[in-house]
C-alpha positions in Angstrom: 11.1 5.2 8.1 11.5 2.0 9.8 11.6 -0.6 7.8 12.2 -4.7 7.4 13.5 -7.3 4.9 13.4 -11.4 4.9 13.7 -13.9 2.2 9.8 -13.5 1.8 8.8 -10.3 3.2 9.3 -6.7 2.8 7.5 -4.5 5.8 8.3 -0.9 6.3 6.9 1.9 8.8 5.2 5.2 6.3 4.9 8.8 7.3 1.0 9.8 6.0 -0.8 13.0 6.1 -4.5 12.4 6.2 -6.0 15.4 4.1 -9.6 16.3 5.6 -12.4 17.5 3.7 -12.0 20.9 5.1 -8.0 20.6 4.1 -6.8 20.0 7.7 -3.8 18.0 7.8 -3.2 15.1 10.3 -0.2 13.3 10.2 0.1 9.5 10.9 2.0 6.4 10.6 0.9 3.3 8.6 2.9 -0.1 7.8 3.0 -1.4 4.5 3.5 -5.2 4.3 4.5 -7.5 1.3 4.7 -11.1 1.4 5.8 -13.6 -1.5 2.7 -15.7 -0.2 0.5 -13.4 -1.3 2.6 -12.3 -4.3 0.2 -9.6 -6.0 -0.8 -7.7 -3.0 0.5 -5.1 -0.7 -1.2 -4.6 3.0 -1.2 -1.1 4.1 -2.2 -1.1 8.0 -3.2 2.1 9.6 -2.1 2.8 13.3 -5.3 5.3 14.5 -5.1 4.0 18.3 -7.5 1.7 18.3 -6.2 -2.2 19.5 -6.3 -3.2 15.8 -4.9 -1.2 13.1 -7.4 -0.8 10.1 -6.0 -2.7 7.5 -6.3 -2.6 3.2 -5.0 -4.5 0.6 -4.6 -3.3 -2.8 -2.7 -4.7 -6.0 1.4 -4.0 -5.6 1.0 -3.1 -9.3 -1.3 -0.4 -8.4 0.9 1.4 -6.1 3.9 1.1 -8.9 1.8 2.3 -12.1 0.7 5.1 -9.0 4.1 6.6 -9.1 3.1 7.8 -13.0 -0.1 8.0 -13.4 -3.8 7.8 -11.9 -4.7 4.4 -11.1 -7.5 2.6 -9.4 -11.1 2.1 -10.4 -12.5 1.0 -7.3 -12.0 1.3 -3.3 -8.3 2.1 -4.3 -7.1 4.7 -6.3 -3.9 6.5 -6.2 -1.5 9.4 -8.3 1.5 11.4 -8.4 1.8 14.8 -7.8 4.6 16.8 -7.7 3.8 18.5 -4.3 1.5 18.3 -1.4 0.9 18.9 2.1 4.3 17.4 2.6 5.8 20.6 1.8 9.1 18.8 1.3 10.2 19.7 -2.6 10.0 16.1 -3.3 7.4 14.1 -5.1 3.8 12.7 -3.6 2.2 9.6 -4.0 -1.5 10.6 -3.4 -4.0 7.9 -2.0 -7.8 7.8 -1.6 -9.3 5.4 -0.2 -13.5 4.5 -0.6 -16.0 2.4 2.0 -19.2 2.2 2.9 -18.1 3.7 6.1 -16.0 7.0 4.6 -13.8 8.2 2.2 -10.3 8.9 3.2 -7.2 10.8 1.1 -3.7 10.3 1.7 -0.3 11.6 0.8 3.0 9.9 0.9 6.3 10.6 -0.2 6.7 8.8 -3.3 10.3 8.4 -2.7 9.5 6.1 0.0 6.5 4.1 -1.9 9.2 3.6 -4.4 12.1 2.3 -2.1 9.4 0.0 -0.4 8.3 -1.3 -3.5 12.2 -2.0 -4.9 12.6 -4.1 -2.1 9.5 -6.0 -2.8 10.9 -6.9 -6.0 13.9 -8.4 -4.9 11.7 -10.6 -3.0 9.4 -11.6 -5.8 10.2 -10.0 -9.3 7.8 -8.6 -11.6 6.1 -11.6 -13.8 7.4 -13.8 -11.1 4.1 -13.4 -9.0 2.4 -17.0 -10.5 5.5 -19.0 -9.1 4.6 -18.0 -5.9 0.8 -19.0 -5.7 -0.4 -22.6 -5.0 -3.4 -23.0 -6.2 -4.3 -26.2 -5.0 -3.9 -25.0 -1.7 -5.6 -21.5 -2.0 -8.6 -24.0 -3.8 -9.0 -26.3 -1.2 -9.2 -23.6 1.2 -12.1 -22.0 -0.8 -13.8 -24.9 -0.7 -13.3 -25.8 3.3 -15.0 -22.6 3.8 -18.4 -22.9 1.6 
């Protein structure tokens, strides 16, 4: 696991296994990306060999309550378990992802969510998230757009 640290971002390299409907395994890399700029969200970018990696972006308290329990509602739901395709001993973060193109299930090691998220705390603490945002800035933009 490869992974990177700056005064406002956290970005590290994950081992995936894709689990197929018909329970083949395919292993694959994705990056997960925090920045104190966009304080509540991760980015999770998926390498699958095209030019442009398919990219998500999901609450960073999601993928922390994850690590204990289900979580998710919507396009983005995750949960532990304590074993998967992994076959390692160790715990698994289990991730399924929902589009109008597909549906997608993923397992991690949980071990690794968990460092990843650590360090994204040291760059922006838990509650700290609001002191981060300016919304004048994130307004005007909205409104340049319409």
């Amino acid at each position: 696991m490869q992974s990177m640290n700056s005064s406002e971002t956290v970005s590290t390299d994950l081992g995936l296994v894709l689990v197929a409907p018909d329970d083949t395994l395919v292993p694959l890399m994705a990056s997960l990306h925090y920045s104190c700029k966009d304080p509540y969200a991760i980015k999770m970018a998926f390498h699958i060999g095209t030019d442009e990696p398919v990219e998500w972006t999901f609450a960073r308290d999601l993928l922390a309550a994850a690590l204990h329990d289900r979580e998710g509602i919507g396009d983005v739901q995750a949960w532990p378990s304590a074993d998967g395709a992994l076959g390692d001993g160790s715990g698994i973060l289990n991730i399924a992802m929902t589009s109008p193109f597909g549906h997608a299930q993923f397992e991690a090691a949980a071990d690794d969510v968990a460092s990843f998220l650590d360090r994204t705390y040291e760059v922006v603490p838990v509650g700290g998230e609001s002191q981060y945002l300016d919304l004048d800035a994130e307004l005007g933009e909205l409104l340049s757009e319409a």
